[in-house]
C-alpha positions in Angstrom: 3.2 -24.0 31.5 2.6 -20.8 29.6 0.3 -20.4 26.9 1.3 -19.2 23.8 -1.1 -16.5 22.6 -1.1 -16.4 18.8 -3.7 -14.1 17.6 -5.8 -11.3 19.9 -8.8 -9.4 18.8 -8.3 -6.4 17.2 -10.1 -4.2 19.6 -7.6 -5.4 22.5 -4.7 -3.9 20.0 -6.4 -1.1 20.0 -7.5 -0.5 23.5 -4.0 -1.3 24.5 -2.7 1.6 21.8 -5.5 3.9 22.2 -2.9 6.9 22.8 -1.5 6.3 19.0 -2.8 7.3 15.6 -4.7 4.5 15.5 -5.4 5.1 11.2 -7.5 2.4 9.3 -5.5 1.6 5.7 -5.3 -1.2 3.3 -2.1 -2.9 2.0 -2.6 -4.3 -1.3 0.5 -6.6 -2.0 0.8 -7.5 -5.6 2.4 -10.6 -7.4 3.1 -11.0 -11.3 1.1 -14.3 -12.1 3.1 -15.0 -15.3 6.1 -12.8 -15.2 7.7 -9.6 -16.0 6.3 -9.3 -19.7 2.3 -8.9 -18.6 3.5 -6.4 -16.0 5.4 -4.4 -18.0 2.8 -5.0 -21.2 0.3 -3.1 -18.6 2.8 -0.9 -16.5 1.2 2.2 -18.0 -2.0 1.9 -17.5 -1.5 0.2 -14.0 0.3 3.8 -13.2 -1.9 5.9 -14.3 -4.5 4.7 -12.8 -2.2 5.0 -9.4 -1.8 8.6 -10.2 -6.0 9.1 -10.4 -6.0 7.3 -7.2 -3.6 9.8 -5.7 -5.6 13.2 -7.4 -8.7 11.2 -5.8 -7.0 11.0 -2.0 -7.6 7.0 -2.2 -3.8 6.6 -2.9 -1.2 6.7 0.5 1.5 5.3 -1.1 2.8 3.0 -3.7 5.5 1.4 -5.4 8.0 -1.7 -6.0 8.9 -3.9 -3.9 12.9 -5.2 -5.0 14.3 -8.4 -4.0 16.2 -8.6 -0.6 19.7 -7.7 -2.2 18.1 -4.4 -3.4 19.6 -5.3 -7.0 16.2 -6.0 -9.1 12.8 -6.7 -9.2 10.6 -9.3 -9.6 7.1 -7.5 -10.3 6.0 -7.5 -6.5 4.6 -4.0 -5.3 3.3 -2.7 -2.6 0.1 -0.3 -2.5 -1.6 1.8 0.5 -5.1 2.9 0.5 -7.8 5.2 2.6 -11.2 2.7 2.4 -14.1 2.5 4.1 -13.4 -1.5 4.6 -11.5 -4.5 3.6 -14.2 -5.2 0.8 -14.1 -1.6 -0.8 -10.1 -2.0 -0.5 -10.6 -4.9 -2.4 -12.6 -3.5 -5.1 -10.2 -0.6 -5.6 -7.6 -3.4 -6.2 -9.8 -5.3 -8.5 -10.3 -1.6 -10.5 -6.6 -1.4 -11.2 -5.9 -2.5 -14.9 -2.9 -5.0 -13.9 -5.2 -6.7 -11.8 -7.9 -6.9 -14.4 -5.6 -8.1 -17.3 -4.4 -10.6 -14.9 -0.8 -9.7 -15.2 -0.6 -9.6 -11.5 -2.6 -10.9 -8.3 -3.5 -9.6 -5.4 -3.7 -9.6 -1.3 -5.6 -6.9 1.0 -4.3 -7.0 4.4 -6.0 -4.4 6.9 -3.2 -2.0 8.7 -3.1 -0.1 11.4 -1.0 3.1 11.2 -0.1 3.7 15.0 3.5 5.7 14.0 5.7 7.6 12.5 6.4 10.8 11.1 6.5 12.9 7.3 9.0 15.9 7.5 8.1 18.3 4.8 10.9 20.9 4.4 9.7 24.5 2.5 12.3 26.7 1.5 10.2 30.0 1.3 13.2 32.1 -0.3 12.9 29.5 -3.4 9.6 28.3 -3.6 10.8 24.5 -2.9 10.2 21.7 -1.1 11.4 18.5 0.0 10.0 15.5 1.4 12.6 13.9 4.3 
């Protein structure tokens, strides 16, 4: 009979990908806690502070998560950051003014970034770009 592994050590994951990126982030998923009307009540504030986050190259990437259908949303959102560790993730989270009104809740899941790409197209000619 074969065992079933459920869960490896970290380090195996990444002695076994040690030819990728290998790029320690955080994943902050957040939850309303009572609705839509706290979230949007602090939406400003919760976006600028995203925006300092970004000007302070703490911020990867951000933004709502809709509902499977792809036809609304329900509050959930998704936010990337550069940390030191789990705990200082967590503390960035805990900084962010939805969080501290309690119009939404949080998890911090470390992630791995082992691929992918960013295509950046510059038009010289016009002086634009393009993110692909």
């Amino acid at each position: 009979m074969t065992e079933i592994l459920r869960s490896v050590p970290a380090s195996d994951v990444k002695e076994a990908s040690k030819q990728m990126l290998q790029r320690q982030l955080y994943a902050i998923f957040t939850t309303p806690v009572n609705g839509m009307g706290p979230v949007f009540e602090h939406l400003d504030r919760h976006l600028e502070f995203q925006v300092q986050l970004e000007a302070d190259g703490i911020l990867y990437s951000a933004g709502p998560m809709w509902t499977d259908d792809e036809q609304s949303w329900e509050g959930e959102g998704l936010v990337v950051v550069r940390a030191i560790s789990r705990a200082e993730a967590i503390q960035i989270a805990k900084s962010d003014p939805m969080h501290k009104a309690g119009a939404r809740d949080f998890r911090v899941r470390p992630w791995m970034v082992n691929e992918g790409s960013v295509t950046l197209r510059l038009d010289m000619s016009s002086q634009r770009f393009e993110l692909i």
